[in-house]
mmCIF file of the N, C-alpha and C atoms, coordinates in Angstrom:
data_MODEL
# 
_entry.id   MODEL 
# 
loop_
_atom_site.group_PDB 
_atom_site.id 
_atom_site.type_symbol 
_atom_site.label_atom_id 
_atom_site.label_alt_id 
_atom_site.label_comp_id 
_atom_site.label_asym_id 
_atom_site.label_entity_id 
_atom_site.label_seq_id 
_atom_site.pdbx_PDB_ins_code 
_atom_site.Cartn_x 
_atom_site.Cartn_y 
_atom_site.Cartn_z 
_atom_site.occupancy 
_atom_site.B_iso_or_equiv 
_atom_site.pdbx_formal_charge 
_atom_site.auth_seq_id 
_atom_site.auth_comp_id 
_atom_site.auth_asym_id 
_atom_site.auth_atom_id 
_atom_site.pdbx_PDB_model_num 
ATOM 1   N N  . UNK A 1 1  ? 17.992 -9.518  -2.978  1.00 0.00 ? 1  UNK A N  1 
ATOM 2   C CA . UNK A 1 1  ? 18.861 -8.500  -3.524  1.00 0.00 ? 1  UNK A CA 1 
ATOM 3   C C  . UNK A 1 1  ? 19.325 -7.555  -2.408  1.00 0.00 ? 1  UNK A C  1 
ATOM 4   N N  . UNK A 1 2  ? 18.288 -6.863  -1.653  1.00 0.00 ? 2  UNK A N  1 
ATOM 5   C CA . UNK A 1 2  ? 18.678 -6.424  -0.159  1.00 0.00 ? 2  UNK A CA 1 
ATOM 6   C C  . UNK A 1 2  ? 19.854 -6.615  0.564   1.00 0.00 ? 2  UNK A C  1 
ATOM 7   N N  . UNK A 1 3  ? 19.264 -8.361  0.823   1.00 0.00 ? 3  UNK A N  1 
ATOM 8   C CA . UNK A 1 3  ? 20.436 -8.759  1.638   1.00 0.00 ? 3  UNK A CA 1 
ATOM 9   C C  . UNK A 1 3  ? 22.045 -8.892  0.750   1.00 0.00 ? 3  UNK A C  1 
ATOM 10  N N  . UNK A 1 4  ? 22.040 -9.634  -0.094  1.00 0.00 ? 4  UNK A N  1 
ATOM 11  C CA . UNK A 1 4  ? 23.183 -9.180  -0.932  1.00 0.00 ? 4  UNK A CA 1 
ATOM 12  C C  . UNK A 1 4  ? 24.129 -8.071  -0.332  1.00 0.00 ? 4  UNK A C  1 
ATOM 13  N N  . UNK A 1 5  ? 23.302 -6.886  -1.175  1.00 0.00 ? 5  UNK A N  1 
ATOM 14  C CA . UNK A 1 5  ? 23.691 -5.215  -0.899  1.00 0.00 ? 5  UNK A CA 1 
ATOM 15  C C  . UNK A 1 5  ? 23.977 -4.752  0.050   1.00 0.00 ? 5  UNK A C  1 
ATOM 16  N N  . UNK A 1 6  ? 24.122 -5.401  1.548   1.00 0.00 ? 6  UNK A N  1 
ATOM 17  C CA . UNK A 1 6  ? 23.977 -4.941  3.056   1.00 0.00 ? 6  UNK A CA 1 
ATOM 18  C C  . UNK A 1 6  ? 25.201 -4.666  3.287   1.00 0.00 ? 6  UNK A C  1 
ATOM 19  N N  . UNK A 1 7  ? 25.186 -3.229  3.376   1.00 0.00 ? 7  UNK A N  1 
ATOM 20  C CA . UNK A 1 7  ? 26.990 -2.868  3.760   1.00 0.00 ? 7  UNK A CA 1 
ATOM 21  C C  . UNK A 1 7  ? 27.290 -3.622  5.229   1.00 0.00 ? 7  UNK A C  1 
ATOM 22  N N  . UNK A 1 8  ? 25.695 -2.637  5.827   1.00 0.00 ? 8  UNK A N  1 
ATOM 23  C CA . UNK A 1 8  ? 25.854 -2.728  7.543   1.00 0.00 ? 8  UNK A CA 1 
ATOM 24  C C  . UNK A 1 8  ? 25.875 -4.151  8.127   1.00 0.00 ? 8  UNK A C  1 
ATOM 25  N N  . UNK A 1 9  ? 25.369 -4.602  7.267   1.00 0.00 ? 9  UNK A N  1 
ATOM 26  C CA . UNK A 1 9  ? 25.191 -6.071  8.181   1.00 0.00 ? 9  UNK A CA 1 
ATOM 27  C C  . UNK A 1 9  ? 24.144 -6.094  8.870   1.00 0.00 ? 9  UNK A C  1 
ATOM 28  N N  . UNK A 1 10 ? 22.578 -5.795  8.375   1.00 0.00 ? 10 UNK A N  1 
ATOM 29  C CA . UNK A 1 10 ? 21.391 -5.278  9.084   1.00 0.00 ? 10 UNK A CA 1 
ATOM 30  C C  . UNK A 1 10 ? 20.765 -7.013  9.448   1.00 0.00 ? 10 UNK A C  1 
ATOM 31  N N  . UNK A 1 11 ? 20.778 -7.346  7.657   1.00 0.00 ? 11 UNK A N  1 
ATOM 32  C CA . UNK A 1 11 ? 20.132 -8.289  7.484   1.00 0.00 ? 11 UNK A CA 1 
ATOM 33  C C  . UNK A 1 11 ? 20.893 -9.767  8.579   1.00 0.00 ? 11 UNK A C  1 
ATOM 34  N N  . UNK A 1 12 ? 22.118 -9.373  8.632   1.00 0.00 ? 12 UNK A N  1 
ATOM 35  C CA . UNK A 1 12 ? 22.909 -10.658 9.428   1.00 0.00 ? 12 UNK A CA 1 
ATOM 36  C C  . UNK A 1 12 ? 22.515 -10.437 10.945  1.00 0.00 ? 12 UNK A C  1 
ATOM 37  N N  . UNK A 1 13 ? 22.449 -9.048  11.423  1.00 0.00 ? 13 UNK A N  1 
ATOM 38  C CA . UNK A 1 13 ? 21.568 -9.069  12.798  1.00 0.00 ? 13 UNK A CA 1 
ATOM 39  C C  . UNK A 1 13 ? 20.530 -9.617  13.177  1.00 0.00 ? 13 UNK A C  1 
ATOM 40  N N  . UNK A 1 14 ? 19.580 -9.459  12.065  1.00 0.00 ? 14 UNK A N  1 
ATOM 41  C CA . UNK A 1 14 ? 18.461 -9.656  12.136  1.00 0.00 ? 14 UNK A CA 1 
ATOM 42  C C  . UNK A 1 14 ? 18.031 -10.822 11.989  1.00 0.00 ? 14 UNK A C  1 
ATOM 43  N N  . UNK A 1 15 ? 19.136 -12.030 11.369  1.00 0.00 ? 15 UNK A N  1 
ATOM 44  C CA . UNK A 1 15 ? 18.864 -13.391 11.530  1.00 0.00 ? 15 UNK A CA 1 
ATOM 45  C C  . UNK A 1 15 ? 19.270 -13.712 12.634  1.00 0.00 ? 15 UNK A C  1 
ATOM 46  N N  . UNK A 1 16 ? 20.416 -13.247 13.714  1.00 0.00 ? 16 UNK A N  1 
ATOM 47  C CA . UNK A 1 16 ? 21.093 -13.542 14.469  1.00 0.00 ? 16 UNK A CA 1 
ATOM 48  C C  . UNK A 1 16 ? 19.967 -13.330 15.747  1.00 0.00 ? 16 UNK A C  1 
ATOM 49  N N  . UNK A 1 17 ? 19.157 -12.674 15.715  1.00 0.00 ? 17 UNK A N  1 
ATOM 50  C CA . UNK A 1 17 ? 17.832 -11.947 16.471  1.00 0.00 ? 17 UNK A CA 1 
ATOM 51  C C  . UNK A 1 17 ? 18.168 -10.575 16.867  1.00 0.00 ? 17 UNK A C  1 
ATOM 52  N N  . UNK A 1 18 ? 19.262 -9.698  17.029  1.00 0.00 ? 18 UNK A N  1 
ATOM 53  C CA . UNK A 1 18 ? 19.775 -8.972  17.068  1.00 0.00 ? 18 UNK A CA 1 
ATOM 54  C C  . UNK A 1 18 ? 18.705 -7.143  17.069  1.00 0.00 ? 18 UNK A C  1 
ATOM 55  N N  . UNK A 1 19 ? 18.031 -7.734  15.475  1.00 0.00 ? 19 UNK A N  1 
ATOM 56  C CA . UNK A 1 19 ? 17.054 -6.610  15.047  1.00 0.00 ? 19 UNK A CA 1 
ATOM 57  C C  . UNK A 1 19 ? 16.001 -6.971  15.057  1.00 0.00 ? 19 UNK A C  1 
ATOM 58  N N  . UNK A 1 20 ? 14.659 -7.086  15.693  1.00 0.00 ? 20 UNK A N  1 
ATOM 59  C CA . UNK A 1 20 ? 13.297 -7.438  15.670  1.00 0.00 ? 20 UNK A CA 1 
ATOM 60  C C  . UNK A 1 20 ? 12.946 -6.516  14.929  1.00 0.00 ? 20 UNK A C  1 
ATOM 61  N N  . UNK A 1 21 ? 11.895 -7.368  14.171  1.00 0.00 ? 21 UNK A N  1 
ATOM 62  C CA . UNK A 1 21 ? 10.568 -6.536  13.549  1.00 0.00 ? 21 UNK A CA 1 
ATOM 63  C C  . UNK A 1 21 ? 11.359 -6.473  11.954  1.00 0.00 ? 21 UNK A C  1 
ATOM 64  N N  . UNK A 1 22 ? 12.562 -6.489  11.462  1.00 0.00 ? 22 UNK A N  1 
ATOM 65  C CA . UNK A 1 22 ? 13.327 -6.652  10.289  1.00 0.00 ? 22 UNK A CA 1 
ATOM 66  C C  . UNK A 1 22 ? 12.648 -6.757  9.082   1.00 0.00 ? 22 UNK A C  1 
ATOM 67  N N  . UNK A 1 23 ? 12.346 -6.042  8.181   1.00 0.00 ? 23 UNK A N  1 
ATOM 68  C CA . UNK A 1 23 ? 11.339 -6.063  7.306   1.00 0.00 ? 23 UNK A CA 1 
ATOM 69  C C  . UNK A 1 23 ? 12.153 -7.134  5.666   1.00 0.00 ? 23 UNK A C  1 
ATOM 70  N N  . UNK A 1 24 ? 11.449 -8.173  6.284   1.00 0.00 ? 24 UNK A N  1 
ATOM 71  C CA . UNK A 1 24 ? 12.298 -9.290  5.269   1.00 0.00 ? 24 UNK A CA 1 
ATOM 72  C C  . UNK A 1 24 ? 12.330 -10.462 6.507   1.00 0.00 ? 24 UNK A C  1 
ATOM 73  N N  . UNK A 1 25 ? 12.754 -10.175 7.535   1.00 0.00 ? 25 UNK A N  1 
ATOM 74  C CA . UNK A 1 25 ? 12.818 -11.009 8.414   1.00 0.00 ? 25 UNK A CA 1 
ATOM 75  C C  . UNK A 1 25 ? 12.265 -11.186 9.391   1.00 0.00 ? 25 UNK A C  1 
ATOM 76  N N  . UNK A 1 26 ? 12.204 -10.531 10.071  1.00 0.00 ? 26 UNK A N  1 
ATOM 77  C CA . UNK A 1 26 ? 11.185 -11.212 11.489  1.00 0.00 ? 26 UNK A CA 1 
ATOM 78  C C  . UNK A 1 26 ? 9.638  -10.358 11.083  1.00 0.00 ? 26 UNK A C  1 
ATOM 79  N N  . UNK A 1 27 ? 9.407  -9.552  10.141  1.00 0.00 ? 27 UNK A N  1 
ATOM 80  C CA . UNK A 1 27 ? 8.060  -8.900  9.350   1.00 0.00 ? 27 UNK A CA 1 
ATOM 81  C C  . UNK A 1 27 ? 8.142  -9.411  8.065   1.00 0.00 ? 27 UNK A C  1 
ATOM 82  N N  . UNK A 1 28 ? 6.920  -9.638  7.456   1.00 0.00 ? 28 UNK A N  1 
ATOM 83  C CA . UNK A 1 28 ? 7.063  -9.921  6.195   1.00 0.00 ? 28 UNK A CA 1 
ATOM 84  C C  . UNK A 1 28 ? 7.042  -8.426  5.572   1.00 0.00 ? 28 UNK A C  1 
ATOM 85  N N  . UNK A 1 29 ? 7.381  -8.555  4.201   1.00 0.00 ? 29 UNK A N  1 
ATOM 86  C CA . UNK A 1 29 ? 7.099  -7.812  3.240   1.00 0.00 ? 29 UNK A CA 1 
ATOM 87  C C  . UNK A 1 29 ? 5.976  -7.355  2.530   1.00 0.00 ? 29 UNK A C  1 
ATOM 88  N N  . UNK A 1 30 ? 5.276  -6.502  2.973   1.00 0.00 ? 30 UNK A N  1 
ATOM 89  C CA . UNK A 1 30 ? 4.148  -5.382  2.298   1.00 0.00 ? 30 UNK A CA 1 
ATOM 90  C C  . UNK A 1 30 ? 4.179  -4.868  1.502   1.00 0.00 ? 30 UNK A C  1 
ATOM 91  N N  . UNK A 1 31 ? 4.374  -5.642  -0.133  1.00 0.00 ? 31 UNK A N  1 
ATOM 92  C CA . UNK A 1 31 ? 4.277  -4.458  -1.246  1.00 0.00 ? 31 UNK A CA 1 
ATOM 93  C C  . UNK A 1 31 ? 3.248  -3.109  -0.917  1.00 0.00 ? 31 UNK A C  1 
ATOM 94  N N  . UNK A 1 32 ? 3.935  -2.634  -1.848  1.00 0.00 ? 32 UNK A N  1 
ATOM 95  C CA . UNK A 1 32 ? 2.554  -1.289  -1.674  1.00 0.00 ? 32 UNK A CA 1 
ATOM 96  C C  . UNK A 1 32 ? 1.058  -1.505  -3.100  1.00 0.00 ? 32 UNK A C  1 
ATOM 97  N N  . UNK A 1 33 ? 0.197  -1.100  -2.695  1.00 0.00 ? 33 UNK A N  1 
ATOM 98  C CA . UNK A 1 33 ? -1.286 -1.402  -3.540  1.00 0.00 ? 33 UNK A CA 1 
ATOM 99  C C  . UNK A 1 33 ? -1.080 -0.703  -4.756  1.00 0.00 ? 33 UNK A C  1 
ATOM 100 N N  . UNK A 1 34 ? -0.125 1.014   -4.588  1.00 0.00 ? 34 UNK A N  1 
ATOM 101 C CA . UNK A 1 34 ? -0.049 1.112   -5.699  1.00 0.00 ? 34 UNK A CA 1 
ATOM 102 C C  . UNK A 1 34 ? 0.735  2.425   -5.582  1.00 0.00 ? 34 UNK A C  1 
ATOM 103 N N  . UNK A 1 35 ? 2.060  1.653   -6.212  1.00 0.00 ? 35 UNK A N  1 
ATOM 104 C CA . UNK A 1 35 ? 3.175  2.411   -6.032  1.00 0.00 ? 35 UNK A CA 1 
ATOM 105 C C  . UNK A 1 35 ? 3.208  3.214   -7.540  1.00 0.00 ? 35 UNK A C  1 
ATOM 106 N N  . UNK A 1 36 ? 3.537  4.633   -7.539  1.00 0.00 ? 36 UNK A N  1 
ATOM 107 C CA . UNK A 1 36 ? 4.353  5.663   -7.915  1.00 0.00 ? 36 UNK A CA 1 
ATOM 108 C C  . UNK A 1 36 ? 4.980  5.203   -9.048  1.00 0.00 ? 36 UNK A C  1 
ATOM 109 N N  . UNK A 1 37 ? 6.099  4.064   -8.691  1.00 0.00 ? 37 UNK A N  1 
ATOM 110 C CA . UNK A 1 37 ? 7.442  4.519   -9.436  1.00 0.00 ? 37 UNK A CA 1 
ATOM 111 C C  . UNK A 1 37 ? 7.997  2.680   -9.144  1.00 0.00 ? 37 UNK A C  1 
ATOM 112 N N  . UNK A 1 38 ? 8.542  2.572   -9.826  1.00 0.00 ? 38 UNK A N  1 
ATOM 113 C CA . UNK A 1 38 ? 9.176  0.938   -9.413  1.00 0.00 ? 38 UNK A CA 1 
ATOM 114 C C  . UNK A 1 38 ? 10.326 1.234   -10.236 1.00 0.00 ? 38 UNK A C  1 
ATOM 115 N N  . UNK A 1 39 ? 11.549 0.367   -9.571  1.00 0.00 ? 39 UNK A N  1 
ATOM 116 C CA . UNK A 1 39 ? 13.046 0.529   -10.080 1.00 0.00 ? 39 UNK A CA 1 
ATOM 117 C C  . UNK A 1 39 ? 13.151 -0.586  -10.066 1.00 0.00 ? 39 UNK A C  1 
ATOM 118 N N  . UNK A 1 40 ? 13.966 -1.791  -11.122 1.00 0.00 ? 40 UNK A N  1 
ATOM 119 C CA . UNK A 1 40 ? 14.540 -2.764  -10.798 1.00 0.00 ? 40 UNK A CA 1 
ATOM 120 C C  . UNK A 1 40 ? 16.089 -2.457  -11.014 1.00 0.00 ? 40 UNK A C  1 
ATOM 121 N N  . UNK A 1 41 ? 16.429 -2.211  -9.303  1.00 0.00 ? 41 UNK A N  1 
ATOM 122 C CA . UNK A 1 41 ? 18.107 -2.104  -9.193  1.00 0.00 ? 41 UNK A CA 1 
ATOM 123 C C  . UNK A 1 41 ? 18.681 -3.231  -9.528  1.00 0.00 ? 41 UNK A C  1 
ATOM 124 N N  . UNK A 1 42 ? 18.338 -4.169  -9.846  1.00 0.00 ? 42 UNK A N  1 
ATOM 125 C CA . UNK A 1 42 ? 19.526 -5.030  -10.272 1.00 0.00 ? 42 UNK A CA 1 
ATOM 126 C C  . UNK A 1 42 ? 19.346 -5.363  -11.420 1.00 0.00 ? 42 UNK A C  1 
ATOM 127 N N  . UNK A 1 43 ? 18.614 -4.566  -12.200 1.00 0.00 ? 43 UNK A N  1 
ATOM 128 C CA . UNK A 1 43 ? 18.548 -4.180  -13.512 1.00 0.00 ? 43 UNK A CA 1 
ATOM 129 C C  . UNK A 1 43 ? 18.836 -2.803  -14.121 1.00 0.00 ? 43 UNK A C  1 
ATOM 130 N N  . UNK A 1 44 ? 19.832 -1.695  -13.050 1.00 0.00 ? 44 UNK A N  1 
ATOM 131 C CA . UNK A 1 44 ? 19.334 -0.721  -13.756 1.00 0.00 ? 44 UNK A CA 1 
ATOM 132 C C  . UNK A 1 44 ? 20.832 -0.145  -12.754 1.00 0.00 ? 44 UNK A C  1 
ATOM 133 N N  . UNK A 1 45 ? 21.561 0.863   -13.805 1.00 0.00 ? 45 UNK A N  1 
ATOM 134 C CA . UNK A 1 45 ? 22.843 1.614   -13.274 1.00 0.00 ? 45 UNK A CA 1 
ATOM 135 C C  . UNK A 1 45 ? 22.190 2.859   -11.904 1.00 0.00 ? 45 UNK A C  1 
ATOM 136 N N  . UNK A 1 46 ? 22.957 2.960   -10.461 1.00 0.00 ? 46 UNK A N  1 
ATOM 137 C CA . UNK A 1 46 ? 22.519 4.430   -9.800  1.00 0.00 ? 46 UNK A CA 1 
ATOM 138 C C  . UNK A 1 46 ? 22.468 5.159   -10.940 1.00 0.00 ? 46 UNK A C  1 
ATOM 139 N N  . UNK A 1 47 ? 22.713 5.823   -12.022 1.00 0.00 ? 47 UNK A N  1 
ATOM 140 C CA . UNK A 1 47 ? 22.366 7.501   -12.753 1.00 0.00 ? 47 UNK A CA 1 
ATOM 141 C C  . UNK A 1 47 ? 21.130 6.604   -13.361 1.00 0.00 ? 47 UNK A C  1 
ATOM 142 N N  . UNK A 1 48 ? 20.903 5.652   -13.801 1.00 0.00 ? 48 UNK A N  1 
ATOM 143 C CA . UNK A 1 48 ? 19.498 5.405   -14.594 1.00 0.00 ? 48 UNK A CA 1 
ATOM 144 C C  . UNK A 1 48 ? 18.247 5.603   -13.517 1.00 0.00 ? 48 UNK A C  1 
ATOM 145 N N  . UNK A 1 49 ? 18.669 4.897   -12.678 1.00 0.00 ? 49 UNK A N  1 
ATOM 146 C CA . UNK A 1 49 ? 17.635 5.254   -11.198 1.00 0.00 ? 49 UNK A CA 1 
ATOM 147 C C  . UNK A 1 49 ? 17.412 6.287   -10.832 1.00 0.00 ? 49 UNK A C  1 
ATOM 148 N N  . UNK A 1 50 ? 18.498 7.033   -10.853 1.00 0.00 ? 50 UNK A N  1 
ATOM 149 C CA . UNK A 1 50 ? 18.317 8.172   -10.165 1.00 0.00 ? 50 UNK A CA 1 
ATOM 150 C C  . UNK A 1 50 ? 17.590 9.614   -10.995 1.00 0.00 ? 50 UNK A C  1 
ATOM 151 N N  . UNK A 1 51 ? 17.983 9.146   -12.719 1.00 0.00 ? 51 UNK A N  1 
ATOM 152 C CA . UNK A 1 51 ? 17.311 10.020  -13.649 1.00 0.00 ? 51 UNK A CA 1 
ATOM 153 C C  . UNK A 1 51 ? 16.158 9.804   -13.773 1.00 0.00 ? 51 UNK A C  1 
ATOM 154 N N  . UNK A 1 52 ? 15.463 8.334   -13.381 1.00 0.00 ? 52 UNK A N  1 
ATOM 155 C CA . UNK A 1 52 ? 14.033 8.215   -13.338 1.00 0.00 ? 52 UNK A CA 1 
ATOM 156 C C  . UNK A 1 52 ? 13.516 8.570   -12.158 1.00 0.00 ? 52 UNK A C  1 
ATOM 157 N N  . UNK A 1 53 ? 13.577 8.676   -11.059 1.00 0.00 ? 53 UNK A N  1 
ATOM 158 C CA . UNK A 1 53 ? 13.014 9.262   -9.761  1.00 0.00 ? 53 UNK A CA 1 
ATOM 159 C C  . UNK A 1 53 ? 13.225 10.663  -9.550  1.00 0.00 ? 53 UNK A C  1 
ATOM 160 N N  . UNK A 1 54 ? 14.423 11.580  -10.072 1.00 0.00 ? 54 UNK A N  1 
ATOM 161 C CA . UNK A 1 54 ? 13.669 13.231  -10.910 1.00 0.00 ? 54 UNK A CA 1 
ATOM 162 C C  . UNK A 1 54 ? 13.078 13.444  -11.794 1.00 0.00 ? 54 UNK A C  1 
ATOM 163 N N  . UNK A 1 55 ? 12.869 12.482  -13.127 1.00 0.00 ? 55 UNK A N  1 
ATOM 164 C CA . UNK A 1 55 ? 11.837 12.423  -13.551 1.00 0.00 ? 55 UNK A CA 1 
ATOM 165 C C  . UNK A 1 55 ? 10.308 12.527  -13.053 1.00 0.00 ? 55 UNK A C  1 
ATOM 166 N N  . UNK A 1 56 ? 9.947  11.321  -12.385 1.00 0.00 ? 56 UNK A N  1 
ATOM 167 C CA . UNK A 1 56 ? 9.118  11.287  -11.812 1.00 0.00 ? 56 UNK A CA 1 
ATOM 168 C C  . UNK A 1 56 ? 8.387  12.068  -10.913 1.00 0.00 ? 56 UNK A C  1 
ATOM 169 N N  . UNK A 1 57 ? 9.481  13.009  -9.426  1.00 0.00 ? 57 UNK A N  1 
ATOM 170 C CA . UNK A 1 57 ? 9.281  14.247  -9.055  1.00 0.00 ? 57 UNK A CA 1 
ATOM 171 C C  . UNK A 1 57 ? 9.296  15.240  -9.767  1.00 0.00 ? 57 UNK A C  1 
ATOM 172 N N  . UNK A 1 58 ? 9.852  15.292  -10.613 1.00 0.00 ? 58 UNK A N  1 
ATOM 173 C CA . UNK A 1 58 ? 9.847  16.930  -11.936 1.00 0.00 ? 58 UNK A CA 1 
ATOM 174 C C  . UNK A 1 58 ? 8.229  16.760  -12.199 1.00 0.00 ? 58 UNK A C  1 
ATOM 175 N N  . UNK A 1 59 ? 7.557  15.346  -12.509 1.00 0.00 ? 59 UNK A N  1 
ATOM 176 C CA . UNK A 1 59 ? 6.451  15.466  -13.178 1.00 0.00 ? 59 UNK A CA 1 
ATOM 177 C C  . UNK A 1 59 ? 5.358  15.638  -12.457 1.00 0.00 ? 59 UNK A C  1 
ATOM 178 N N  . UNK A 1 60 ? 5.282  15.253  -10.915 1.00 0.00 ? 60 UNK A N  1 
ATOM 179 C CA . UNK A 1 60 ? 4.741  15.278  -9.906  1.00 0.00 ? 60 UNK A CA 1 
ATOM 180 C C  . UNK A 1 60 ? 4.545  16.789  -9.451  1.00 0.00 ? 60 UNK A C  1 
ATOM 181 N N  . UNK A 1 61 ? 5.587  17.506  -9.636  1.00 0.00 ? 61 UNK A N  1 
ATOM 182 C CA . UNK A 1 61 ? 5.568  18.845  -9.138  1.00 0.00 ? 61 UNK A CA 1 
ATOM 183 C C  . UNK A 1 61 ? 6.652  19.101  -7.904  1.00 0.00 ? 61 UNK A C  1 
ATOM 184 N N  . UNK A 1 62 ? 6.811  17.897  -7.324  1.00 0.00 ? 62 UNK A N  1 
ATOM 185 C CA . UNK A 1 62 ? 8.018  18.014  -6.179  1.00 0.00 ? 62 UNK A CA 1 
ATOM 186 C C  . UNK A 1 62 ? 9.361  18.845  -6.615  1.00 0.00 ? 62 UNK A C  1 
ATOM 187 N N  . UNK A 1 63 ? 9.955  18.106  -7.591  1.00 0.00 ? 63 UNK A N  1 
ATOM 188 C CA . UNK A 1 63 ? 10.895 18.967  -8.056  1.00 0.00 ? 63 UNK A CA 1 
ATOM 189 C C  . UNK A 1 63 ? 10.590 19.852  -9.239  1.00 0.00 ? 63 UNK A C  1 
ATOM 190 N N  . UNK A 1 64 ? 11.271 21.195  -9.493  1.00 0.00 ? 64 UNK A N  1 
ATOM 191 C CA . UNK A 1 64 ? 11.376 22.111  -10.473 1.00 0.00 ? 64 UNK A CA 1 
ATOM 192 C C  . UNK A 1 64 ? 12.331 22.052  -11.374 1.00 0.00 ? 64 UNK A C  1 
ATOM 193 N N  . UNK A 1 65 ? 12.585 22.147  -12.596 1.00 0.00 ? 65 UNK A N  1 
ATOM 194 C CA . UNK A 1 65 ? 14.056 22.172  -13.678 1.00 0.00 ? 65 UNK A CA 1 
ATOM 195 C C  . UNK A 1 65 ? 14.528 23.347  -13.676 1.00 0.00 ? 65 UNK A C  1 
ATOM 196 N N  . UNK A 1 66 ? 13.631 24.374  -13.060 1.00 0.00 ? 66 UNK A N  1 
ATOM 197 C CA . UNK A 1 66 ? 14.366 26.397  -12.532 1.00 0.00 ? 66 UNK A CA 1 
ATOM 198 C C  . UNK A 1 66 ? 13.708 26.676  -11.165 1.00 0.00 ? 66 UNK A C  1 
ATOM 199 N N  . UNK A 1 67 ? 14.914 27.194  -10.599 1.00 0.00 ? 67 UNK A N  1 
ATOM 200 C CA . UNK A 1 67 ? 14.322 27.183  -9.095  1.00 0.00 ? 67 UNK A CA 1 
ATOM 201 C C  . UNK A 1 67 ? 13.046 28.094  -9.030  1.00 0.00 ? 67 UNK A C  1 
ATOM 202 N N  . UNK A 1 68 ? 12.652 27.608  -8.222  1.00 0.00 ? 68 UNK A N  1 
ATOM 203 C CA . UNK A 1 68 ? 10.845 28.760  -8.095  1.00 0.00 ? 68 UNK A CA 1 
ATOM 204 C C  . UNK A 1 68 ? 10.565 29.307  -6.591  1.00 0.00 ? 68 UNK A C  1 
ATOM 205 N N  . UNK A 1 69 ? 10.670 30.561  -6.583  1.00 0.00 ? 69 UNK A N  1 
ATOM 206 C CA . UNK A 1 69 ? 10.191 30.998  -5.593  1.00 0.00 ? 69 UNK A CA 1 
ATOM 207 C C  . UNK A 1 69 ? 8.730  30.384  -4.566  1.00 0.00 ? 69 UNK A C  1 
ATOM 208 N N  . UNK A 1 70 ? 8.338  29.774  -4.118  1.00 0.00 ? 70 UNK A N  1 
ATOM 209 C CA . UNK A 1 70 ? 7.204  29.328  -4.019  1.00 0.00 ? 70 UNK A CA 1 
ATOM 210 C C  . UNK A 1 70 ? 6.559  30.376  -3.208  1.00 0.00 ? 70 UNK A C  1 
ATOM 211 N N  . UNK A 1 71 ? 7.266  31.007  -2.301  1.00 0.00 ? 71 UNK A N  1 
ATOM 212 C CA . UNK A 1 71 ? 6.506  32.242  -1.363  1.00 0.00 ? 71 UNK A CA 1 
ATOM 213 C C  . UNK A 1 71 ? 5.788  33.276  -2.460  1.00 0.00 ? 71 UNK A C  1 
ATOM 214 N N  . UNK A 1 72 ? 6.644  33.345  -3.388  1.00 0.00 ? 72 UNK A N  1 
ATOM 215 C CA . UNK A 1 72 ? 6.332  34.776  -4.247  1.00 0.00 ? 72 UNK A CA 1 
ATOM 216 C C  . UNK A 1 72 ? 4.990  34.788  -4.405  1.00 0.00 ? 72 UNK A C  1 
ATOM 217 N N  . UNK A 1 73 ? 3.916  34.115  -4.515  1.00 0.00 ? 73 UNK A N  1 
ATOM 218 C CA . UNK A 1 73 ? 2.468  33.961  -4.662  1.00 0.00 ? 73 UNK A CA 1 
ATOM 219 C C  . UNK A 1 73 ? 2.223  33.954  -3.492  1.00 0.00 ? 73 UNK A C  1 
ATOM 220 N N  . UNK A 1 74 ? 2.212  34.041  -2.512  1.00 0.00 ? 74 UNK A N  1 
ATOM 221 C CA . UNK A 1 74 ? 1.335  33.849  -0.891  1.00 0.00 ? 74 UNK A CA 1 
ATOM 222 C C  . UNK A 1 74 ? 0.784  35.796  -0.982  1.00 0.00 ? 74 UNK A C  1 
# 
């Protein structure tokens, strides 16, 4: 799906040898043990993605839904 999506042309360097270490290509792929949050983009519109990953920070605490002073308590 990556490669598909490649505006830059990362993935075509990187077969060409161009980019070492290419994560897909000259590295394999390292899921993570235990990810957060999983999106399937080629199942899912940018605003659906993107409403679930402020979700996810809103719930985390990263993001706020009213801005918050954070100094005001120090």
């Amino acid at each position: 799906m990556c490669e598909s999506r490649d505006p830059k042309g990362h993935y075509a360097k990187a077969r060409a040898g161009s980019l070492h270490a290419f994560t897909g290509i000259g590295n394999d792929y390292q899921p993570p043990t235990a990810s957060e949050l999983i999106i399937d983009t080629s199942a899912r519109s940018v605003p659906e993605a993107t409403d679930e990953i402020e979700q996810m920070l809103m719930k985390s605490g990263v993001l706020f839904d009213e801005p918050v002073d954070l100094a005001a308590n120090i």
